[in-house]
C-alpha positions in Angstrom: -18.9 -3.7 -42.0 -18.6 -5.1 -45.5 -19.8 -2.8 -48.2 -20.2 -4.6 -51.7 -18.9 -2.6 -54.7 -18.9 -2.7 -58.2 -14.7 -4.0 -59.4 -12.6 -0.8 -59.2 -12.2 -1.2 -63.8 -15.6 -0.9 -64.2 -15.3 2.7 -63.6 -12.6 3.4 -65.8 -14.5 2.1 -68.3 -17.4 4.0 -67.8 -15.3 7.0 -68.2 -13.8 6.0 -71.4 -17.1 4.8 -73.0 -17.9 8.3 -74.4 -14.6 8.6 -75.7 -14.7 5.8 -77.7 -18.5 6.3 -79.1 -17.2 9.7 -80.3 -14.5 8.3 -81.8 -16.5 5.1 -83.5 -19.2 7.9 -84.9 -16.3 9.9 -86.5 -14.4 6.8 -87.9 -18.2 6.0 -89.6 -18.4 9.6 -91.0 -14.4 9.3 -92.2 -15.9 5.9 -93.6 -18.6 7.4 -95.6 -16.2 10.2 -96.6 -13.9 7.5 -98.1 -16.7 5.8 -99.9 -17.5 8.9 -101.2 -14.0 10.0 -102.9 -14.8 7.1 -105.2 -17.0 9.5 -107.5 -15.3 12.6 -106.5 -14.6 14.4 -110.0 -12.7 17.7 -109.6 -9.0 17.7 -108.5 -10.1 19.4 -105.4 -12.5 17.6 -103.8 -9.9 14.9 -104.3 -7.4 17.1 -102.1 -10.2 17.9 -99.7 -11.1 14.1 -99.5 -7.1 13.0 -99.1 -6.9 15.8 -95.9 -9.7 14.4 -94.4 -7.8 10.5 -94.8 -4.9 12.2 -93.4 -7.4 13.6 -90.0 -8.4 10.2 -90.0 -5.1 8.1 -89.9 -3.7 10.7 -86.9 -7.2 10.5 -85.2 -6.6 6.4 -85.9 -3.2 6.8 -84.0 -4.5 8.9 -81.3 -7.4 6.1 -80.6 -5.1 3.6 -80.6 -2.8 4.8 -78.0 -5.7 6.3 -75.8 -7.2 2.0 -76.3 -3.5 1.4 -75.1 -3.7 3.3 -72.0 -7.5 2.3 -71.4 -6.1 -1.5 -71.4 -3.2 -0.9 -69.2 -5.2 1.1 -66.6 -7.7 -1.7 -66.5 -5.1 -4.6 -66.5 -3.3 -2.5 -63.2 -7.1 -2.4 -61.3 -7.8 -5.4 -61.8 -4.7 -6.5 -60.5 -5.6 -3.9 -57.1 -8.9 -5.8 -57.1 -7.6 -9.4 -57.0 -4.9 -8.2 -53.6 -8.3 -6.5 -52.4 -10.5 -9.2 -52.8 -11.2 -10.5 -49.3 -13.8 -12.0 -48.0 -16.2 -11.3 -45.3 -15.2 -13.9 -43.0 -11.3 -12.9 -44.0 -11.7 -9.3 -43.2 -13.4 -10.3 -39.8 -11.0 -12.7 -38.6 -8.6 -10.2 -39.7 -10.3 -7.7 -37.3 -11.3 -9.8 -34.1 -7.2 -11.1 -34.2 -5.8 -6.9 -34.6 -8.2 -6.3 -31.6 -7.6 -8.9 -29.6 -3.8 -8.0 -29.8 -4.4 -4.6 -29.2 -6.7 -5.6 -25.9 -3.8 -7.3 -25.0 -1.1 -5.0 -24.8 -3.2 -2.3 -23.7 -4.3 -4.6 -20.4 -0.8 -5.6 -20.1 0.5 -1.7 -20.1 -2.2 -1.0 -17.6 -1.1 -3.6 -15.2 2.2 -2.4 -15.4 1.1 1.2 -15.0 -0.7 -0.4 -11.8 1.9 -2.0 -10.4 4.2 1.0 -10.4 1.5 2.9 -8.8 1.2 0.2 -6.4 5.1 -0.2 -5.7 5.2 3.6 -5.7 2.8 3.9 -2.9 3.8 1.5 -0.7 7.4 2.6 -0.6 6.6 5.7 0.3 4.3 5.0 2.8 7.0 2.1 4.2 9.4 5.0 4.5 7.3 7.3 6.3 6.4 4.4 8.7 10.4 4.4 9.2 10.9 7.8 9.6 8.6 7.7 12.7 11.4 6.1 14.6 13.3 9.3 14.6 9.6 10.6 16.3 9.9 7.7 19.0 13.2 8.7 19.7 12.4 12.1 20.1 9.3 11.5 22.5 11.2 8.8 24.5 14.6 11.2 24.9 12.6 14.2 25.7 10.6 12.2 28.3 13.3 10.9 30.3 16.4 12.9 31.9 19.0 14.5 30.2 21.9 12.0 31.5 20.6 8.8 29.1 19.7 10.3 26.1 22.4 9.3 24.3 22.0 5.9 25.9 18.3 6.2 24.5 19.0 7.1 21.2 21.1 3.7 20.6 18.7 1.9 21.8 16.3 3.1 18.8 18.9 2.8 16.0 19.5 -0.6 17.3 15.9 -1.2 17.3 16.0 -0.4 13.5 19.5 -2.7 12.5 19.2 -5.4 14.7 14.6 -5.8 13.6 16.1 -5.0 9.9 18.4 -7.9 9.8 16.0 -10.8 12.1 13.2 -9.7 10.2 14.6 -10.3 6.8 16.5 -13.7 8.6 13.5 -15.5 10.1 10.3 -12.6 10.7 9.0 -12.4 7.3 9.1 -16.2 6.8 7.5 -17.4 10.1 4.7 -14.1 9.3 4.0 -14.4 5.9 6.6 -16.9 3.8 4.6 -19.5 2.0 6.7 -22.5 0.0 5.2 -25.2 -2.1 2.9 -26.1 1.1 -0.3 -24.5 1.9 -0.8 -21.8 4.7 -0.1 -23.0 7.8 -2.7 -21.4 11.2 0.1 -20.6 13.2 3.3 -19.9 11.6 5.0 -20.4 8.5 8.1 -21.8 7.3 10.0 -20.3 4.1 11.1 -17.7 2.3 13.9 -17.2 5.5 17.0 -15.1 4.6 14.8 -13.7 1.6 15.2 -17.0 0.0 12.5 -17.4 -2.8 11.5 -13.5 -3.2 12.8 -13.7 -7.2 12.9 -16.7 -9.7 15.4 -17.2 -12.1 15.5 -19.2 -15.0 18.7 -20.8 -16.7 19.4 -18.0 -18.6 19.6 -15.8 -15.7 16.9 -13.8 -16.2 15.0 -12.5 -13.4 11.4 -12.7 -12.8 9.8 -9.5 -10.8 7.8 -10.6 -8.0 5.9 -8.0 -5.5 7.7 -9.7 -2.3 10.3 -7.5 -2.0 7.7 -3.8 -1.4 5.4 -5.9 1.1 9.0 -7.5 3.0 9.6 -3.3 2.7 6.1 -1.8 4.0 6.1 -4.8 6.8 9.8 -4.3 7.9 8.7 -1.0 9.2 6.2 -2.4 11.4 8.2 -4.9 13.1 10.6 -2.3 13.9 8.1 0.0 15.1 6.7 -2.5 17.9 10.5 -3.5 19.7 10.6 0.5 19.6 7.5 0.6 21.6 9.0 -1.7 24.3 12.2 0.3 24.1 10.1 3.6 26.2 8.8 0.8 28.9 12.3 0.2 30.5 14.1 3.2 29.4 17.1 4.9 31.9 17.3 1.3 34.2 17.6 -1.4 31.6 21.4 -2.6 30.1 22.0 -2.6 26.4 22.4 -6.3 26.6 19.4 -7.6 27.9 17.1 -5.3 25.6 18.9 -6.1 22.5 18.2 -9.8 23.6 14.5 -8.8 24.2 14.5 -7.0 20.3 15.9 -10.0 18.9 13.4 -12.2 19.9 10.5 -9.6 19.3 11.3 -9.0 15.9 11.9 -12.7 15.2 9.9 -14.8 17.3 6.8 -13.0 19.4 5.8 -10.2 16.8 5.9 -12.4 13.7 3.9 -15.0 14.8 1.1 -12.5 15.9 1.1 -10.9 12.2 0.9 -14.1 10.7 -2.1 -15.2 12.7 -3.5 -12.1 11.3 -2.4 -10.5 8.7 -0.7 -13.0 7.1 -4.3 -15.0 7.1 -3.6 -17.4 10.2 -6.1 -18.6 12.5 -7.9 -15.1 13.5 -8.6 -14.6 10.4 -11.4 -15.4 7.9 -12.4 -18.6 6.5 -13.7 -22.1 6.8 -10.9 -24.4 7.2 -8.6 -23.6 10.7 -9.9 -20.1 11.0 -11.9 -18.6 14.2 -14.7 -18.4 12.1 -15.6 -17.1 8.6 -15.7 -13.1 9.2 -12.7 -13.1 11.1 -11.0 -9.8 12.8 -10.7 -6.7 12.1 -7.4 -4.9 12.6 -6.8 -2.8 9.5 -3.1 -0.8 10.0 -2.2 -2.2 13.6 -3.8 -1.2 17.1 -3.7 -4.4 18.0 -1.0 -6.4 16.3 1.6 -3.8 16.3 0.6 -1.5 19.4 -0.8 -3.9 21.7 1.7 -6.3 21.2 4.7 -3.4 21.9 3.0 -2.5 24.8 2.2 -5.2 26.3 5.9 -5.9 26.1 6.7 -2.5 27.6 4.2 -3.1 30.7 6.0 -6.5 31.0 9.5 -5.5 30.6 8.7 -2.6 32.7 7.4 -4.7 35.6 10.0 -6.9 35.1 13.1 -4.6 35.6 11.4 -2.8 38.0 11.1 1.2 38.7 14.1 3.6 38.3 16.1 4.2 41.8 14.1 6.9 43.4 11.2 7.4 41.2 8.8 6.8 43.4 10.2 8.2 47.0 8.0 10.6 48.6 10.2 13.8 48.0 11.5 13.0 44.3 9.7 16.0 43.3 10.2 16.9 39.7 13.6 14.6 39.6 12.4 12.7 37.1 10.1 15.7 34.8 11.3 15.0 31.3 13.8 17.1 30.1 12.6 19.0 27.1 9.4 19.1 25.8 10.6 21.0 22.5 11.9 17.2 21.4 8.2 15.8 22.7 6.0 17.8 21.3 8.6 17.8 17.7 8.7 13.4 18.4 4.9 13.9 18.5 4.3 15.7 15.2 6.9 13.4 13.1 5.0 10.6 14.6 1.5 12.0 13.6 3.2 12.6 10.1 4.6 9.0 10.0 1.2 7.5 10.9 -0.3 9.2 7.7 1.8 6.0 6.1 1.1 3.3 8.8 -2.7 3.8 8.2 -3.4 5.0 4.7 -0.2 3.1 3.7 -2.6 -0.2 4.5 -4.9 -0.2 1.8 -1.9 -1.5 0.2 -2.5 -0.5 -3.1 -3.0 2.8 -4.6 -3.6 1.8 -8.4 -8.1 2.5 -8.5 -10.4 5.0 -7.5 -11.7 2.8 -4.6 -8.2 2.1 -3.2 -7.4 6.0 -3.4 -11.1 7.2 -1.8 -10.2 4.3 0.8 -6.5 6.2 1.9 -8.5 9.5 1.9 -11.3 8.5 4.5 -8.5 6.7 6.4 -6.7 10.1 6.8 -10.0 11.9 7.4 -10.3 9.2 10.2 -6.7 9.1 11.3 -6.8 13.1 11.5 -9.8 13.8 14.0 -9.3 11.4 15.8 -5.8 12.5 17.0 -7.3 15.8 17.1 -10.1 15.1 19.7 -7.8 12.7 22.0 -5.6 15.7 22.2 -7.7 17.9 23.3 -9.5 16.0 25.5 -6.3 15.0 27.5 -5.6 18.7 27.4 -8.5 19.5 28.9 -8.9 16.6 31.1 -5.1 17.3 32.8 -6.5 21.1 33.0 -9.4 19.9 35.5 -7.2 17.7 37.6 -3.9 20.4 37.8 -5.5 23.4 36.8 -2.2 23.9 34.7 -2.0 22.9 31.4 0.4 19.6 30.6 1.5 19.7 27.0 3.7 16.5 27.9 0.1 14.9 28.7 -1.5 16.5 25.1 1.3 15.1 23.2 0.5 11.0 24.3 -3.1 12.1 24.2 -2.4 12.5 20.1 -0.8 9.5 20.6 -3.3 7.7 22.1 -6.2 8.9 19.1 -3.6 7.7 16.8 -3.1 4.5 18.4 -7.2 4.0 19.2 -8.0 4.9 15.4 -5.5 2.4 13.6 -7.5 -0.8 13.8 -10.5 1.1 12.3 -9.5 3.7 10.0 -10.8 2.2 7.5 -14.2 0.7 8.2 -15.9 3.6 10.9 -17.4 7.0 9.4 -15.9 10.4 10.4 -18.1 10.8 13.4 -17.1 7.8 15.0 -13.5 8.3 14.5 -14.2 11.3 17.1 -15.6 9.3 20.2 -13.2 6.7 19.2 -10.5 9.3 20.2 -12.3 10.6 22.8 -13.0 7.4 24.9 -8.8 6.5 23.5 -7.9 9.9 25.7 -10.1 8.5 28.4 -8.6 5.2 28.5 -4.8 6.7 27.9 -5.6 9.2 30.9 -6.7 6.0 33.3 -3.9 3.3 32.3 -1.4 6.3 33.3 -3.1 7.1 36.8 -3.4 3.3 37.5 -0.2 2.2 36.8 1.6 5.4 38.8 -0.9 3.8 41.5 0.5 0.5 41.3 4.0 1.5 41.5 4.7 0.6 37.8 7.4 2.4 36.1 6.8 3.7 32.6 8.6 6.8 31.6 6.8 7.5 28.9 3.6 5.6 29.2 4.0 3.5 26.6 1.6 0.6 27.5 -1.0 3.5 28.3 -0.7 4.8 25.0 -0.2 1.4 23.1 -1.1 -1.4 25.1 -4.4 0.4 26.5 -5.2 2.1 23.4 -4.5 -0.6 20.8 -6.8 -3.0 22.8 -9.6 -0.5 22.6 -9.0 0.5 18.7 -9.6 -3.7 17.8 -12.5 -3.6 19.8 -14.0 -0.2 18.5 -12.8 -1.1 14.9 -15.8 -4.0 15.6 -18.3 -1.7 17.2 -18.2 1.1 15.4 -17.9 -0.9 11.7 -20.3 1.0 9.2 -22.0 -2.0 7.9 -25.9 -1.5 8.2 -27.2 -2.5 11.5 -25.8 -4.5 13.9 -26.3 -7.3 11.7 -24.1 -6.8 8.5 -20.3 -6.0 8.5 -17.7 -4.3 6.1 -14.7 -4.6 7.7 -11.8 -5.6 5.4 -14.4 -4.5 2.4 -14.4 -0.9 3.1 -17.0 0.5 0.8 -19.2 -2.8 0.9 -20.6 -5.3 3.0 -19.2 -9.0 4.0 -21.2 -10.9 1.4 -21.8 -14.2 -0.7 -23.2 -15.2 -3.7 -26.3 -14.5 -2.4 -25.3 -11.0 -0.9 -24.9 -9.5 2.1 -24.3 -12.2 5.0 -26.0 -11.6 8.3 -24.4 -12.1 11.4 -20.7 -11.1 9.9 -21.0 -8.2 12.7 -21.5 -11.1 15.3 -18.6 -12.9 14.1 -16.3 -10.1 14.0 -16.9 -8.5 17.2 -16.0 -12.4 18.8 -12.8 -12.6 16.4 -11.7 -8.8 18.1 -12.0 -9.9 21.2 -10.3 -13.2 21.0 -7.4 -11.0 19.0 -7.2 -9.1 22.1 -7.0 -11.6 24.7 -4.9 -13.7 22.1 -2.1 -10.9 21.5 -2.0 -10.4 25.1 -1.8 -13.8 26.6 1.2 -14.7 23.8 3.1 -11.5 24.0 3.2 -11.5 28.1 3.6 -15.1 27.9 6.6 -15.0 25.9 7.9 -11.3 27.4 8.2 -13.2 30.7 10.1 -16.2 29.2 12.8 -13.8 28.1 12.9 -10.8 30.5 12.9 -13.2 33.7 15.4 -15.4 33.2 17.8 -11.8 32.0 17.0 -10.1 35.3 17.9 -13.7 37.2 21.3 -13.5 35.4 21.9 -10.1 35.9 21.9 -9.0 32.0 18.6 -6.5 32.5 19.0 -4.4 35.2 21.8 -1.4 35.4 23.3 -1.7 38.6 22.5 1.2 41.2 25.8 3.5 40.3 25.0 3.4 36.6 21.6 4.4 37.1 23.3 7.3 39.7 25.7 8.5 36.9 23.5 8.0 34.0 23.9 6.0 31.1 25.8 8.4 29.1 28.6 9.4 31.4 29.0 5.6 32.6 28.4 3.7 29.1 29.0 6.6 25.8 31.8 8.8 25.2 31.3 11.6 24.9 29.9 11.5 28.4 27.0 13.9 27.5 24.4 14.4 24.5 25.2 17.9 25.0 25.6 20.7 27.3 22.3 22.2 28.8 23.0 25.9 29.8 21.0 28.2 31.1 
């Protein structure tokens, strides 16, 4: 605010104004001294009277230099007052540019600061998504016998390379690439071989885009569904035929399923080609990850049929897995990976709401895995009256799996039957298919295929929008609203969009499982012959000939 003040002078001069009075009232006194001398008689008062002209001419000088001084003084503030002399309207323009700059660069530092937290965030999650391959390997070699794990374990670091380099080839652009053309409903078509993630101008300087993280934090994804499949058709399928299979699943069937849903295809929301304007609701993956990997485990499985011998009447405990100490430590690096999968999806980590979002997804993530483990536990307890820790470690599995589509959208309590009726579900996939004469050594579709189709579906039911009329979903903290709030029916809409997910991921992944698998097992490229499968993997395919050496 402008204050209005007298010139910066006037001050001095009020200062200096009793100096000079008491010097004019002594110059008058001198005066009348002088006027006086005139009729002086005596030789002294002529002295006296001469002294007193002497006082006078250095009291003279002594004005004179103080008027000197004065005038100076006043000449230097006035010159202060003239670079001082702005106006109102100056001084505010003055103010509102200085604070719009600083607004500026202060926004500008905070959206840097909250795109490192961002970038941060996701990384890390994107690696802890990738260290849970070394968990499937461990689960999938401790499962089977001891005479393919090396076999095993190349088949997961294959996974890994071979979904690394088709993802970044033709996966990310089919799920998510977007050129100078609008989103497509099916698939996309740009941005293959990482073409388009950067811009640079003819200087060659780089613009930072935030393509690269999300390729990243989606890579892991895509390799974490072929390495589903891989547990289907483990200890009877060649190396050839499944790393024909990964190709196409991390190029071909897996992307086009993320882009009709997370990369906003046709099950998602909106008014244009989508399934309706809610859309589904699969927030880190039952569905478009799990499902779709199991499915293509219970296909490939089917496909290549069971291992010699498995299901002979006396086979006994031939095919018991061969070390539960690599299960149950596959099952906790797992349950440590999914921390990233699920909280890892809110995709952002850079405001209170993003941050309180990851923490009810691992409250969520947590008990649910807890209760499905138990209840498996507990359940295998009543049927063998021994306890199966084999059977406790899927049933964490299958709470994890069961809890991924709604992690983010269910309260606490939910997330608990959730896992419960996943253990349920897990338990009955791996009774029916061992009825059916299906061979899955380590029950991958009961554990992702079941599982993932019942977390899309309970992410829908159990959504803690009021009612059964509103719907969060994707919102987390609020409800699916307009400009004129809270739209009703949303939890109608979604529930239709979850189930058309389900039958939709299915339908394509068996659909295009079948087109692949079939025609490998008709030219002999799937299927190990009956010796292989006698010897084992290792001794016939690896060198060494053995993992390692059990002793006993």
């Amino acid at each position: 605010q402008i204050v209005r003040r007298p010139p910066p002078f006037a001050f001095a001069l009020a200062r200096a104004k009793p100096i000079v009075d008491k010097t004019i009232a002594r110059l008058a006194a001198l005066g009348a001294v002088a006027c006086g001398s005139a009729w002086a008689d005596s030789a002294e008062e002529k002295g006296a009277l001469r002294a007193q002209l002497a006082a006078f001419e250095v009291e003279l000088l002594r004005f004179k230099e103080h008027e000197r001084v004065l005038e100076d003084r006043v000449v230097d503030l006035e010159s202060a007052q003239r670079r001082l002399a702005y106006s109102a309207d100056e001084l505010k323009a003055w103010s509102i540019s200085n604070n719009t700059a600083g607004v500026a660069a202060n926004a500008a530092a905070l959206a840097d600061l909250a795109s490192a937290s961002d970038h941060t965030w996701l990384i890390l999650c994107g690696a802890m998504v990738m260290f849970m391959q070394a968990g499937f390997a461990m689960v999938e070699a401790g499962c089977c016998r001891a005479k393919n794990v090396q076999n095993i374990l190349m088949k997961n670091l294959v996974d890994v390379c071979i979904g690394t380099m088709c993802w970044w080839s033709l996966g990310w652009g089919l799920a998510y690439g977007i050129g100078e053309d609008e989103n497509n409903s099916f698939a996309n078509d740009a941005q293959f071989f990482g073409h388009g993630f950067t811009e640079v101008d003819e200087n060659g300087k780089f613009t930072p885009s935030n393509t690269m993280v999300n390729w990243f934090f989606q890579w892991a994804f895509s390799s974490a569904t072929a390495t589903i499949v891989s547990g289907g058709v483990a200890e009877r399928v060649q190396f050839t035929g499944y790393a024909i299979f990964t190709v196409v699943m991390t190029s071909w069937i897996y992307p086009v399923v993320v882009h009709w849903t997370w990369g906003y295809g046709w099950l998602s929301g909106g008014t244009d080609y989508h399934i309706n304007p809610t859309g589904f609701l699969d927030f880190a993956g039952s569905g478009i990850v799990h499902m779709c990997g199991g499915v293509g485990a219970l296909v490939g499985s089917v496909v290549v049929g069971p291992r010699n011998g498995r299901f002979d009447a006396d086979v006994g405990e031939a095919f018991a897995p061969h070390s539960l100490p690599l299960i149950v430590l596959g099952t906790f690096i797992l349950w440590f990976g999914w921390y990233g999968f699920n909280c890892g999806s809110t995709l952002a980590m850079s405001t209170a709401a993003k941050g309180t979002l990851a923490a009810q997804v691992a409250m969520n993530t947590t008990l649910a895995a807890a209760t499905a483990g138990l209840v498996v536990l507990m359940l295998r307890f009543a049927m063998f009256r021994k306890y199966d820790i084999g059977g406790m470690c899927n049933g964490i599995l299958a709470g994890l799996v069961s809890i991924t589509a709604g992690c983010g959208n269910v309260e606490c309590g939910s997330a608990v039957i959730i896992g419960a009726v996943g253990a349920l579900l897990f338990q009955g996939a791996s009774s029916l298919l061992q009825r059916l004469k299906v061979d899955d050594p380590v029950d991958a579709f009961a554990v992702h295929g079941a599982c993932g189709a019942w977390g899309v579906l309970a992410a829908a039911f159990f959504d803690w929008g009021t009612g059964v009329d509103y719907f969060n979903g994707w919102n987390g903290w609020e409800c699916v609203s307009n400009d004129d709030g809270c739209i009703k029916g949303a939890f109608g809409e979604a529930v239709a969009a979850n189930v058309v997910e389900v039958l939709a991921i299915s339908g394509w992944t068996a659909g295009m499982s079948l087109a692949v698998f079939v025609p490998l097992r008709l030219a002999k490229l799937l299927r190990a012959d009956d010796e292989t499968q006698e010897k084992g993997m290792d001794e016939a395919k690896h060198s060494p000939s053995k993992a390692y050496v059990m002793s006993y």
